[in-house]
N, C-alpha and C positions, 0 to 999 in steps of 0.2 A: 694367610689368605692368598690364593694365586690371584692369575692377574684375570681382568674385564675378559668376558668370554665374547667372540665376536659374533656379531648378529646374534644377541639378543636381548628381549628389553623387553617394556610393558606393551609394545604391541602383537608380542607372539599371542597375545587372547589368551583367554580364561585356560580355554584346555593345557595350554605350554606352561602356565604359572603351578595348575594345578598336579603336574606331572614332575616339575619341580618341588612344590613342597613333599611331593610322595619319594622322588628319589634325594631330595637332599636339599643340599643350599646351590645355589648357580657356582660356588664355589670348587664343589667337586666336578661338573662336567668339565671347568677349566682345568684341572689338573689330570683330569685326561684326554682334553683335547692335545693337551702338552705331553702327552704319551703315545698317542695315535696317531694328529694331525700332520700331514704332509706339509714341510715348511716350518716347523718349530726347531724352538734351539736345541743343541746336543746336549741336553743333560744329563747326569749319570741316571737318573733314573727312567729317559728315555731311551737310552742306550741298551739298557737292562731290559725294560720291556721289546726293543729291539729283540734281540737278542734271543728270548725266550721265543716270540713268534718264530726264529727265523729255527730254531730246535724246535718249535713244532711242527713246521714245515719237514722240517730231514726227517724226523717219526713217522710222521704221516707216511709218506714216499716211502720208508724202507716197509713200514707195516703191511704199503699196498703189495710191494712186491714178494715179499715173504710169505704174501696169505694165498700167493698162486703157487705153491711148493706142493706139487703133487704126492714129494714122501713127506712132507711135515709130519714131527714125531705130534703127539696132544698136548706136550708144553711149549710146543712152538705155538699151535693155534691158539694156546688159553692166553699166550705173548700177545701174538697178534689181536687176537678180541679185546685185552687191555689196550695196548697200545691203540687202537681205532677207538675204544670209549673213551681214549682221555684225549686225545685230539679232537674229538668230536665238541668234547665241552671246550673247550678251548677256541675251535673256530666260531663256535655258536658265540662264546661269550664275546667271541670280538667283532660278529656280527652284532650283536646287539648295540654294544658298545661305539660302531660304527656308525649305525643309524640313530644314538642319541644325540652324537655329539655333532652331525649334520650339520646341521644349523651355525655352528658355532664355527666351524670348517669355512664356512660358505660367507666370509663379508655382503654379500649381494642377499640373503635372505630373511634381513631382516622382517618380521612382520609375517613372514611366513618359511617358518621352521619345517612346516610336513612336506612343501614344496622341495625344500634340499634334501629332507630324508628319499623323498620319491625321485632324483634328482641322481642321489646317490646309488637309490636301488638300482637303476636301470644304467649306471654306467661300466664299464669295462672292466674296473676293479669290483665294483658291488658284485657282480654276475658272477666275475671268479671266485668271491667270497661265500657268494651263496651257493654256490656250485659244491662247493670245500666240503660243505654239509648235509646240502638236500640227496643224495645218494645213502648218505648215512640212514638218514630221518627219515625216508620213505620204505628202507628198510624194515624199518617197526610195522609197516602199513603193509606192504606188499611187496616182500624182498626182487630185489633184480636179479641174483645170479652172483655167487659170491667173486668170479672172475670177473662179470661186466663191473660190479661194484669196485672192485681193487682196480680196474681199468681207469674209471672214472675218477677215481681217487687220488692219482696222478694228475689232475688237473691241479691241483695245488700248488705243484713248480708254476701256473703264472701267478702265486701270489707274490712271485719275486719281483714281478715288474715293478710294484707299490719300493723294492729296496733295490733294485740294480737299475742304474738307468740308462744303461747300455741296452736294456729291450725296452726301454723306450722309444729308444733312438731308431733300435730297427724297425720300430712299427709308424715312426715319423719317416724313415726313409722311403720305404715301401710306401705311404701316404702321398709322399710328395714325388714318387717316380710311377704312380701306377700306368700310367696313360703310355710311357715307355715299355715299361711292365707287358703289358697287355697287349704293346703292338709287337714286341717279340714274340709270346707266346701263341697269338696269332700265326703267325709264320710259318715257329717253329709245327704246328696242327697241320699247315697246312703241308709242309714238306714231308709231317710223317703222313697224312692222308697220302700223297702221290704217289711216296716210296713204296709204300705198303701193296698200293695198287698196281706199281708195274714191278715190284717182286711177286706178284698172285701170278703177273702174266707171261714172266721168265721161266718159273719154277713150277705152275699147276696141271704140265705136263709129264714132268720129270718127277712130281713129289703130289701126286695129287691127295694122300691122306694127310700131307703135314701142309701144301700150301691149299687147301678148297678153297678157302674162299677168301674174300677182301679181309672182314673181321679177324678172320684166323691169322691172316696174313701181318695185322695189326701189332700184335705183341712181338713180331720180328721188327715191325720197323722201330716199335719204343724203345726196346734193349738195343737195337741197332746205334740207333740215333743218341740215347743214353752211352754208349761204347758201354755197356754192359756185357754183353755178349754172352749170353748163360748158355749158348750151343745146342739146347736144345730142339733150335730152328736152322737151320742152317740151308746156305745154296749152295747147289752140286754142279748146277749146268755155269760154264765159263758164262755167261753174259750175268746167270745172277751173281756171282762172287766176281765180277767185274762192278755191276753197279752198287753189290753190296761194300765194295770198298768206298767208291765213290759216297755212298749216305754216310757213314763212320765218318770221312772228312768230314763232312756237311755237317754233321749232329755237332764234331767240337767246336766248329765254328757257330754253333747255334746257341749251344750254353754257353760261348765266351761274349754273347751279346748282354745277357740278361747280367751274365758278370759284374762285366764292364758298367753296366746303367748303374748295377748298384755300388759299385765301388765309389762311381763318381759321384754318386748321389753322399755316400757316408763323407766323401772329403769334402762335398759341399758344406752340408751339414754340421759337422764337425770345425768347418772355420767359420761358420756362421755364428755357430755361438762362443767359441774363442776369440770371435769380435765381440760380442755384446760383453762378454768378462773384462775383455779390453779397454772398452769404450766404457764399463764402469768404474776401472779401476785407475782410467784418466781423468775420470770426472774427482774424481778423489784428489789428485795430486794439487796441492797450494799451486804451482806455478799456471796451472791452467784453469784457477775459478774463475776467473772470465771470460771466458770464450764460452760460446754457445753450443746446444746438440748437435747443430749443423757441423762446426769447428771440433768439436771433441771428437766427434766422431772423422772426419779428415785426417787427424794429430794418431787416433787410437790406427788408423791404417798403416801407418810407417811405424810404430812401434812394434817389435818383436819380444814376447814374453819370455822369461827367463828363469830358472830357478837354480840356484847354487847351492852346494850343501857347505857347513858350517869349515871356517880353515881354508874358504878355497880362494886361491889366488886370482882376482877380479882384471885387478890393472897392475901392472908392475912399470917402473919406474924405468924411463930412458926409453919404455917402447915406443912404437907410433900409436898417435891418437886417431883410431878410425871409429869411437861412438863415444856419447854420453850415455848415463845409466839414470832411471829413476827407481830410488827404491818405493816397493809396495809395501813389502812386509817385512821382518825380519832387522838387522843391526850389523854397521860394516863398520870399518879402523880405518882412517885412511895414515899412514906413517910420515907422521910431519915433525920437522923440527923446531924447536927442543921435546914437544909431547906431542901424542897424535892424537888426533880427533875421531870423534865416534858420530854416525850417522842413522838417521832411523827412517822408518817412515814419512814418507811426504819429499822429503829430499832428494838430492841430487850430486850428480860427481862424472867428472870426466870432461868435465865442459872447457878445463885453461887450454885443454892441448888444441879441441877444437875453434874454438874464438882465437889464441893466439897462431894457432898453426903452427904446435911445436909436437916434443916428446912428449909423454908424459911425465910431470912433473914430481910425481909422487906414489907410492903403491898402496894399495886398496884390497884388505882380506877381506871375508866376511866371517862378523866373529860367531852370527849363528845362520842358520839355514834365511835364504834369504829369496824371494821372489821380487826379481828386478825388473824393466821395460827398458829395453836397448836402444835408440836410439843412432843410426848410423850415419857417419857424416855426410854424406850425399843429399840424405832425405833432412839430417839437420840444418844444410847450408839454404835447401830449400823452404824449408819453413818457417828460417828467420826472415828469411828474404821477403816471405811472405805476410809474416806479424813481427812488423819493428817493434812492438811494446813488448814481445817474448824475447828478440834479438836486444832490446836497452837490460831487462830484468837480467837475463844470463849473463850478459857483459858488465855489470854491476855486481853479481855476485864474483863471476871471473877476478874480477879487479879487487877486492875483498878480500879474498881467499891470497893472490899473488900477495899483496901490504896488508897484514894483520893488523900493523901498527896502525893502519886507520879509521880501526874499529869495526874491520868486518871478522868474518869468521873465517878461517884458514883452512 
């Protein structure tokens, strides 16, 4: 039996119960919400449905482009006609399959199921999905044009955004920079307006069939300002290849703006949620259940993430102690006498050189791949300073680890 299907229950109304006994037990739409659902665990069998979507996707896209092959032999196109019929059942059945399981996707819609299915329809992935299909399916009705259809068909690459979330990201960047966005490309209009106007005024003496008019003039300033420069416009009189040099600066100085915004935007971005991983994966560690979101989040700012692959020398003995380490994940050795000690999750190390203010004491591999949080001494001295109940805890294990015999842990 898979697990409780979320949002839903006996107040989706008679229609939702009645839709259930005709497809099944609430049973099945859990096991593939668990196939579908954005946010489920990796199981192999959603890995596999993965998988199959993401080879229907590369079919689709190669079908579309194969099917604009002006010499296609006739077993190419009878290829491409299969190939488009069996993708088409494929995105159909996971559209379907998409707007049943709505409901269940959606903790907030309980009590009303057809609200998330509609909810669904009209969102960003819904639209790419149904896009996937409806060129196919109006085909039966009143074909497009077998080029506009294979054109269209190519819209599928955004069903990657549902599996890569690096175009998520771009479409969060661009969300959160438009306002910048938008006062570059301003600008940028307005410089190709001016350019274009006093290149019509240099050259519509000298070139009156290539420069007539403003408009005409236009597609010199875009390629210009682009540094494109397809020469099919060009200026002859010294003052327009004076200022036409002069726009060429100007254009790369115009596209290094938009750059720029969005560069910074992606490294905003990008450390903004390598905070929130951070600041989860502090809430995690024993030494800091106490402190609040306020404090976790303080603590999660001075720690720098880390990952080390399995055999890699962490700490070695006799160097300087300039951090402690917490591990997250993974399993270290640390080489102590007469046996060494093994560390895992939740724990900690490196801390005797900083509390006593020596070498390090001991060396430290890791024996499998290990995601650590670094902790540097500067920012460490600072933070004890700050919470003596975290500066007593460490100095207590410190003391522990230096006299075994006391009953601590080494």
């Amino acid at each position: 039996m898979g697990k409780a299907p979320r949002g839903s229950g006996a107040s989706g109304g008679a229609d939702e119960r009645g839709a259930l006994d005709f497809l099944g037990s609430r049973g099945w739409r859990s096991h593939v919400v668990g196939l579908l659902a954005e946010g489920e665990p990796a199981t192999l069998a959603r890995i596999a449905a993965t998988t199959v979507l993401l080879l229907t996707i590369a079919v689709a896209v190669a079908a579309g482009m194969l099917g604009t092959l002006p010499d296609a032999t006739p077993a190419i196109r009878r290829l491409v006609e299969a190939l488009v019929a069996a993708t088409l059942v494929a995105f159909t059945a996971e559209y379907a399959l998409r707007h049943w399981i709505a409901p269940d996707s959606d903790p907030t819609a309980v009590g009303h199921p057809w609200a998330a299915r509609a909810a669904y329809a009209v969102s960003f992935l819904g639209v790419i999905d149904l896009l996937a299909i409806l060129p196919r399916l109006l085909h039966f009705v009143q074909p497009l044009g077998n080029a506009l259809e294979h054109v269209i068909g190519l819209l599928v690459l955004l069903k990657l955004a549902r599996y890569a979330p690096g175009l998520s990201l771009v479409a969060t960047v661009i969300r959160n920079e438009l306002r910048s966005l938008a006062a570059a490309l301003v600008v940028m209009l307005v410089l190709l307006f001016l350019a274009s106007g006093v290149m019509y005024l240099l050259e519509r003496t000298a070139q009156p069939h290539v420069f007539s008019s403003i408009p005409r003039a236009l597609w010199w300033g875009i390629v210009t300002i682009a540094t494109v420069g397809y020469g099919d416009m060009l200026p002859v009189t010294p003052l327009g290849r004076l200022f036409g040099g002069v726009v060429m600066l100007l254009g790369i100085a115009m596209f290094a703006v938009p750059a720029g915004i969005l560069a910074t935007g992606f490294a905003a971005e990008i450390r903004k949620r390598d905070f929130v991983v951070t600041w989860q994966a502090v809430a995690r560690v024993p030494l800091f259940a106490g402190l609040d979101a306020s404090q976790i989040a303080q603590v999660a700012r001075l720690l720098k993430p880390q990952w080390v692959p399995a055999r890699y020398l962490i700490v070695h003995r006799g160097d300087a102690a300039d951090a402690m380490y917490f591990i997250l994940a993974g399993e270290v050795e640390v080489e102590l006498t007469p046996q060494p000690v093994r560390l895992r999750a939740g724990q900690y190390f490196g801390e005797i050189g900083l509390v006593k203010d020596i070498t390090r004491t001991a060396t430290v591999i890791a024996v499998t791949e290990c995601q650590l949080l670094a902790l540097d001494i500067g920012d460490f001295r600072r933070l004890m300073q700050q919470y003596p109940e975290l500066d007593a805890s460490i100095r207590a294990v410190a003391e522990s680890r230096l006299h075994p015999g006391a009953g601590g842990t080494p």
